[in-house]
ZADO-1210 file (C-alpha; in nm, 4 decimals, padded with zeros to 6 digits):
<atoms>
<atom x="01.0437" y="-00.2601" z="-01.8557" code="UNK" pos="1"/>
<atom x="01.4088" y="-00.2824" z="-01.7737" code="UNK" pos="2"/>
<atom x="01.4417" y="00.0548" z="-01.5548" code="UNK" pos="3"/>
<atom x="01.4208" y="-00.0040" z="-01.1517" code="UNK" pos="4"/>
<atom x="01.4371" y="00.2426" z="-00.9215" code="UNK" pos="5"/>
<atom x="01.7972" y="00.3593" z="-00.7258" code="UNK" pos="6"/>
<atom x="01.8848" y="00.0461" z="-00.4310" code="UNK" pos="7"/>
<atom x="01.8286" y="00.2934" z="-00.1979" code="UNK" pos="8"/>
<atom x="01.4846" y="00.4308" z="-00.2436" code="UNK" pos="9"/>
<atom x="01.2191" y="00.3758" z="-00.0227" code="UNK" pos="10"/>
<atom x="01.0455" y="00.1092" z="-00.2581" code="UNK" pos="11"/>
<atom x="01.3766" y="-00.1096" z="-00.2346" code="UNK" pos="12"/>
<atom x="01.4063" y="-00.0708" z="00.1379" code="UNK" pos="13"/>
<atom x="00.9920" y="-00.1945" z="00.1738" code="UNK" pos="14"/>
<atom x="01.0347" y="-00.4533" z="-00.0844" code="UNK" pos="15"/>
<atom x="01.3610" y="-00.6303" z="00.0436" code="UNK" pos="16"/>
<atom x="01.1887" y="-00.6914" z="00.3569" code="UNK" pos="17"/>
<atom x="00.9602" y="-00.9732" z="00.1865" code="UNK" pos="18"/>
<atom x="01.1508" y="-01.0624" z="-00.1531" code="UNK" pos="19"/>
<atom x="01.4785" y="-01.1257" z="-00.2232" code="UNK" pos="20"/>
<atom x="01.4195" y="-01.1387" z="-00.6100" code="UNK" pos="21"/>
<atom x="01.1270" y="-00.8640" z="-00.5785" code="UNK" pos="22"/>
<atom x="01.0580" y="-00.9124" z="-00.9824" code="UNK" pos="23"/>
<atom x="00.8573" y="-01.2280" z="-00.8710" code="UNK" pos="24"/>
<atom x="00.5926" y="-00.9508" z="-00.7202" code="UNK" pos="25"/>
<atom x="00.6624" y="-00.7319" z="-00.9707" code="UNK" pos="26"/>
<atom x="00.8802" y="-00.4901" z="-01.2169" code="UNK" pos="27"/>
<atom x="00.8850" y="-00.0840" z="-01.1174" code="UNK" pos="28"/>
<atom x="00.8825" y="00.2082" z="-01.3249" code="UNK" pos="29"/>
<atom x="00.8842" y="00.5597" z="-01.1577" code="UNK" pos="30"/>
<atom x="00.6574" y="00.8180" z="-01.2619" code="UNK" pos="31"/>
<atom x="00.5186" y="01.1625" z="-01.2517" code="UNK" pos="32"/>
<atom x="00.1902" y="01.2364" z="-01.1457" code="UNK" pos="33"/>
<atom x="00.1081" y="01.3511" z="-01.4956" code="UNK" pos="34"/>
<atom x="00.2255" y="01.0544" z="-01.6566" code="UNK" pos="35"/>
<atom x="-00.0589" y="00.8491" z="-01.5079" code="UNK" pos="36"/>
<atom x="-00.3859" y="00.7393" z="-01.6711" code="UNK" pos="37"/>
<atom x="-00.6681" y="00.9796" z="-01.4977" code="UNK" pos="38"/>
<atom x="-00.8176" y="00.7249" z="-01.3110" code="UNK" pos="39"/>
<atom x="-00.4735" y="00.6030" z="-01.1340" code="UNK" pos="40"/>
<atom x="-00.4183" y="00.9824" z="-01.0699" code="UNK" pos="41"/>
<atom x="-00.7152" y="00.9957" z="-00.8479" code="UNK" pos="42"/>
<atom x="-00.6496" y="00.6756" z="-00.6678" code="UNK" pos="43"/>
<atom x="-00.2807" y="00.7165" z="-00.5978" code="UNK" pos="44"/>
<atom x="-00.1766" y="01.0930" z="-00.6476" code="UNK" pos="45"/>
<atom x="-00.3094" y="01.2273" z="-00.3171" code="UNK" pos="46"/>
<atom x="-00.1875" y="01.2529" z="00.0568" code="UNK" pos="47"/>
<atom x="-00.5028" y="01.0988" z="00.1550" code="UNK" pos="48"/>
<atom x="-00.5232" y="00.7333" z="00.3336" code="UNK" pos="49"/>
<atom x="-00.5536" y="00.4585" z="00.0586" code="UNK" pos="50"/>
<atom x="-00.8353" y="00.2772" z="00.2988" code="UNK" pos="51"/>
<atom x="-01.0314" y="00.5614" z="00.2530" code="UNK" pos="52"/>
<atom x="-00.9814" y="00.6449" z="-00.1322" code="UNK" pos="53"/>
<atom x="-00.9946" y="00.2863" z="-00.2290" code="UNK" pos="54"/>
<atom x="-01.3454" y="00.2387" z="-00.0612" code="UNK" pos="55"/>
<atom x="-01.4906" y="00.5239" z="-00.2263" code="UNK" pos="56"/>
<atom x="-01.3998" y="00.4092" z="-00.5657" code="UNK" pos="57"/>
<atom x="-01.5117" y="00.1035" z="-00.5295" code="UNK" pos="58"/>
<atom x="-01.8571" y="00.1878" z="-00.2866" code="UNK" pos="59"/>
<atom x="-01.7811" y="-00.0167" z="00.0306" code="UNK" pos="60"/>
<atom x="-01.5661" y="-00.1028" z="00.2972" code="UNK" pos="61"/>
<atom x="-01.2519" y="-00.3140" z="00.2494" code="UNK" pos="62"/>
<atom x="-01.1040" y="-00.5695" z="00.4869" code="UNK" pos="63"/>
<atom x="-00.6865" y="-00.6464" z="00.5672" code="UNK" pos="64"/>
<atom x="-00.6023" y="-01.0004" z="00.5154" code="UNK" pos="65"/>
<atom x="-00.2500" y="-01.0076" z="00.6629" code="UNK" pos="66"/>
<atom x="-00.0270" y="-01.2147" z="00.3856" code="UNK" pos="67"/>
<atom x="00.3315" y="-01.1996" z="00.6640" code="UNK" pos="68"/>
<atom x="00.4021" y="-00.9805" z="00.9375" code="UNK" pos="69"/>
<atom x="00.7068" y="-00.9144" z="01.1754" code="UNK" pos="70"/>
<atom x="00.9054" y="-00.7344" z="01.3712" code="UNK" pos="71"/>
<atom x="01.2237" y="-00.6045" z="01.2825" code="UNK" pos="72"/>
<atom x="01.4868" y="-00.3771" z="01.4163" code="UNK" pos="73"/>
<atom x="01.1967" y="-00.2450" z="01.6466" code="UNK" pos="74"/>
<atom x="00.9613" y="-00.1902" z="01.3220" code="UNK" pos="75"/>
<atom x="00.6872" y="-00.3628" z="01.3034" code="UNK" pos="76"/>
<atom x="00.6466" y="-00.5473" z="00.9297" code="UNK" pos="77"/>
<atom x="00.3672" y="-00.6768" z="00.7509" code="UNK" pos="78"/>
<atom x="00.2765" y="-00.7704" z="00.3919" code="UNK" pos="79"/>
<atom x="-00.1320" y="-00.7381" z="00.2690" code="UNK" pos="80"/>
<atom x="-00.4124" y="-00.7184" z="00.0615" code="UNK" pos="81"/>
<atom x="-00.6935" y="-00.5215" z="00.1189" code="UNK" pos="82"/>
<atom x="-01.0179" y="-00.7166" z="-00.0359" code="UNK" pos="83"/>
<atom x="-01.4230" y="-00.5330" z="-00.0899" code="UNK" pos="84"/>
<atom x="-01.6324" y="-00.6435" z="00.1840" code="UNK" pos="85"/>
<atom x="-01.9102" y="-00.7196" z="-00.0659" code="UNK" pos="86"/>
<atom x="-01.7329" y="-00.9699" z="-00.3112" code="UNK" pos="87"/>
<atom x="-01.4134" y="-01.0755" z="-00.1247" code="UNK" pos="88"/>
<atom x="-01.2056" y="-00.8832" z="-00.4763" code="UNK" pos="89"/>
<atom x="-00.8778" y="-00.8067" z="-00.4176" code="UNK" pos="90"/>
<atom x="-00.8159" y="-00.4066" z="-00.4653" code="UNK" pos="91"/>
<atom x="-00.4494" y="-00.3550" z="-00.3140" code="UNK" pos="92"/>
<atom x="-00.1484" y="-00.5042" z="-00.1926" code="UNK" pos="93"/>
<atom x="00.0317" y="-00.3220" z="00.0536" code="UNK" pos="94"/>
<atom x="00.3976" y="-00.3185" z="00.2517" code="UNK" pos="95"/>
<atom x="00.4110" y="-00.1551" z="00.5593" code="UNK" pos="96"/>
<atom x="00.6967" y="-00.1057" z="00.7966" code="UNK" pos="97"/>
<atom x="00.5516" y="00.0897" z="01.1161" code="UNK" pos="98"/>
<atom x="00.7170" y="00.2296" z="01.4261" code="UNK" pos="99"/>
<atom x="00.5188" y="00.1923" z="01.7358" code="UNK" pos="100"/>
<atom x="00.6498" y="00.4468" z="01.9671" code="UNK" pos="101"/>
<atom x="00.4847" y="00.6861" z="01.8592" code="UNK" pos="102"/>
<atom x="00.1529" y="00.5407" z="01.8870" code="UNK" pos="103"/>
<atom x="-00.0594" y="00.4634" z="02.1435" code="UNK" pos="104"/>
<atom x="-00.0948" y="00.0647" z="02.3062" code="UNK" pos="105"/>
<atom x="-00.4135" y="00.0702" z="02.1897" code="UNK" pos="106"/>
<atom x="-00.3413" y="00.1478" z="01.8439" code="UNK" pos="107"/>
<atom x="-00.0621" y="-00.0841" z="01.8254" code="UNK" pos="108"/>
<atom x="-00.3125" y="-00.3762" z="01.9306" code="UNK" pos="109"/>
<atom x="-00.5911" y="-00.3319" z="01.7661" code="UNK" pos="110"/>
<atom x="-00.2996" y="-00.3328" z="01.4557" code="UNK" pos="111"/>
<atom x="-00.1453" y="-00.6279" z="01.5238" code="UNK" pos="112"/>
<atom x="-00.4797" y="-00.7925" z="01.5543" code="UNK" pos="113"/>
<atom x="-00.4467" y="-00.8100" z="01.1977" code="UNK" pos="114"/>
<atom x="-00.8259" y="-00.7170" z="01.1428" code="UNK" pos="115"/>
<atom x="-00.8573" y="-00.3290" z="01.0631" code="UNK" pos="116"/>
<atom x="-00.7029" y="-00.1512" z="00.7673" code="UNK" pos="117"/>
<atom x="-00.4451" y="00.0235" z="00.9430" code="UNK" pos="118"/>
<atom x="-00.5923" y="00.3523" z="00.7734" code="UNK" pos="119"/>
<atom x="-00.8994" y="00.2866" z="00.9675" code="UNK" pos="120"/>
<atom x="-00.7258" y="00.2481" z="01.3077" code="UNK" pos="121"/>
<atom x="-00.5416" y="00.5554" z="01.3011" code="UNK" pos="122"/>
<atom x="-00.8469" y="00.7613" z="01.1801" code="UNK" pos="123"/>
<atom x="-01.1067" y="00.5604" z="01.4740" code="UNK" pos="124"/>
<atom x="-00.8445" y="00.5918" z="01.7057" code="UNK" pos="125"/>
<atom x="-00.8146" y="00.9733" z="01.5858" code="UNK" pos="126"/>
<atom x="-00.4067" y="00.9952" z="01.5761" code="UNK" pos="127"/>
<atom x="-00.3067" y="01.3070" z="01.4249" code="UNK" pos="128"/>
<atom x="-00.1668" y="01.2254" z="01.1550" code="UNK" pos="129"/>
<atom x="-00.0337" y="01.3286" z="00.7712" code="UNK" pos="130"/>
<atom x="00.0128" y="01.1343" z="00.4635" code="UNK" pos="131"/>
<atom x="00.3145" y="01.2082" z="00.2045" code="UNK" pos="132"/>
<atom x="00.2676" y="01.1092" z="-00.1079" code="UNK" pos="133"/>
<atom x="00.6516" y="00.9973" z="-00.1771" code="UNK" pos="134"/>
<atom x="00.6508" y="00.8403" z="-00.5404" code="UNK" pos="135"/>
<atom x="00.4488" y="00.7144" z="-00.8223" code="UNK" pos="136"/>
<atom x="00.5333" y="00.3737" z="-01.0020" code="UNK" pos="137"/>
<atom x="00.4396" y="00.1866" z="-01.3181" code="UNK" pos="138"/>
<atom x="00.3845" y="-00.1423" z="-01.1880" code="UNK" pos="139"/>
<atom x="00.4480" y="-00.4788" z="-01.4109" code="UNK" pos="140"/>
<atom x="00.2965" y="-00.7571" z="-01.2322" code="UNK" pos="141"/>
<atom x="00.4923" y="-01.0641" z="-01.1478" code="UNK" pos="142"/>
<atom x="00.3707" y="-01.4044" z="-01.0580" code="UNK" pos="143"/>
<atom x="00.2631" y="-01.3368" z="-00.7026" code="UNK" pos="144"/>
<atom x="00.0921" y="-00.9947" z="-00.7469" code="UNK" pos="145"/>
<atom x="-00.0796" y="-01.1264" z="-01.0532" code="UNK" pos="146"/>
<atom x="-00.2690" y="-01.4386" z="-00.8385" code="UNK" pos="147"/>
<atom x="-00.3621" y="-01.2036" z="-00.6013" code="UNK" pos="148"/>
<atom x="-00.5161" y="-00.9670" z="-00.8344" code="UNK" pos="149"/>
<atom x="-00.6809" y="-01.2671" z="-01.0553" code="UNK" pos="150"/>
<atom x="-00.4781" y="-01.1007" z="-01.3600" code="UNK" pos="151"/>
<atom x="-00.2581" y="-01.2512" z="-01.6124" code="UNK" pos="152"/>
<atom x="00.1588" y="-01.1694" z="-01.5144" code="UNK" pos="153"/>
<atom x="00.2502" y="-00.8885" z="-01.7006" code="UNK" pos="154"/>
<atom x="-00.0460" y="-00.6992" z="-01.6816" code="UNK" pos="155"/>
<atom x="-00.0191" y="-00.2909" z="-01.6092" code="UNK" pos="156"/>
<atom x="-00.1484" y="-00.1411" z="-01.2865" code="UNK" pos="157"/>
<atom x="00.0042" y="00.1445" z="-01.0871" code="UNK" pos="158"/>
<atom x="00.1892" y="00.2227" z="-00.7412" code="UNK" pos="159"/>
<atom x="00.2642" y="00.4521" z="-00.4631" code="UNK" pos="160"/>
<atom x="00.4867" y="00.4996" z="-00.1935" code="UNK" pos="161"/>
<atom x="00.3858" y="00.6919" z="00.0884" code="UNK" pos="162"/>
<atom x="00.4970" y="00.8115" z="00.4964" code="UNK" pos="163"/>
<atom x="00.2442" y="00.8716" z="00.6765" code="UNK" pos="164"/>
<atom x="00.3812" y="01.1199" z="01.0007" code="UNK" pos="165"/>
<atom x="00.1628" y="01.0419" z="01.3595" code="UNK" pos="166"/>
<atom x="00.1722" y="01.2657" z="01.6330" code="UNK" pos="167"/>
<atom x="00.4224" y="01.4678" z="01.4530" code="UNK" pos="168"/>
<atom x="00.6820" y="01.1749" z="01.3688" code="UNK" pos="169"/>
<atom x="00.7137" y="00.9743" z="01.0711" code="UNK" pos="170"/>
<atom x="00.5565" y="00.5912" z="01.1690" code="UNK" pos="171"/>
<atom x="00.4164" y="00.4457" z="00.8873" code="UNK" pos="172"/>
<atom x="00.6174" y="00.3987" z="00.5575" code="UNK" pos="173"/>
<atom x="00.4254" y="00.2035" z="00.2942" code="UNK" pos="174"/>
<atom x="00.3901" y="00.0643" z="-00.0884" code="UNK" pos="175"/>
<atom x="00.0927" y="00.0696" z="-00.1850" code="UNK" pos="176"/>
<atom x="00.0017" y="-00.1370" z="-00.5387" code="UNK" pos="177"/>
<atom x="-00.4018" y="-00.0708" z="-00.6872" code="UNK" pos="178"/>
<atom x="-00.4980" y="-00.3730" z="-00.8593" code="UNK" pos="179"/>
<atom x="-00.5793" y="-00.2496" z="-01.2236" code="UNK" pos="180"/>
<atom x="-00.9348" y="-00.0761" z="-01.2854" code="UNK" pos="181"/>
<atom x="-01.1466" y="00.0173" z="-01.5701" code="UNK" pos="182"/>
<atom x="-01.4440" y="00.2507" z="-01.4598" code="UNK" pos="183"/>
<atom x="-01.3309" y="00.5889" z="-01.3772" code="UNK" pos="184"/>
<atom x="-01.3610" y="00.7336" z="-01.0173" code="UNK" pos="185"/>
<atom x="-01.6748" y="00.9357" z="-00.9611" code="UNK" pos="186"/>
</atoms>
């Protein structure tokens, strides 16, 4: 796949703030939503939280192992995985680049304690808040996404970026990378 997205999309802007070469996580293809295979449909083509959607396809709870974090030009950074409580499997990688001031201290602790999906935080901590979908990738996995995933590089799996708004304010901007499934979602 030799098509990447404009410099200036969102993707880019996420991915330059952990890779300079970001082909070494992976190669990017944009899509439509009908373009995807049905089951990548239902995981990615909603304006639902990914936390949520990605622990009822796979029937339990997920935990956040934070890869890198930082803060950045007042943004708050940080690079993940989200693994199944039950078998430790990797089932997304995430980038997230939040602003805090529009969120609670609270919120922005229990965040930075780098132990709660940040799905689940908002939704405990009952933010008002609203997810837009922004686009849909192709994803080609490179070296790095491919160890996490325990898949061979090159393999196909599928993306999203997404902003979620809090309190009436976008916060939250994200990429958000499934790792690749085979059962359909029930």
């Amino acid at each position: 796949m030799s098509v990447s997205p404009p410099s200036d999309s969102l993707l880019q802007q996420l991915l330059s703030l952990f890779y300079a070469d970001s082909h070494l996580l992976a190669r990017f293809q944009r899509l439509e939503t009908d373009q995807l295979p049905d089951v990548y449909r239902q995981l990615l083509a909603h304006d639902h939280h990914m936390t949520v959607t990605v622990e009822q396809f796979h029937g339990g709870p997920v935990d956040v192992e934070v890869l890198e974090d930082a803060d950045c030009d007042g943004r708050y950074l940080r690079k993940i995985l989200l693994r199944r409580q039950e078998d430790q499997r990797v089932v997304q990688f995430g980038i997230v680049r939040l602003d805090f001031t529009v969120l609670d201290n609270e919120v922005e602790t229990q965040i930075r304690s780098r132990k709660v999906p940040l799905g689940r935080v908002l939704i405990e901590h009952d933010v008002l808040r609203t997810v837009k979908l922004g686009e849909l990738y192709e994803v080609i996995c490179g070296a790095e996404l491919a160890k996490w995933f325990d898949i061979a590089p090159g393999t196909k799996t599928f993306g999203r970026t997404a902003v979620i708004h809090c309190n009436g304010a976008p916060a939250v901007e994200l990429i958000e990378i499934v790792a690749p499934v085979s059962a359909p979602v029930e």
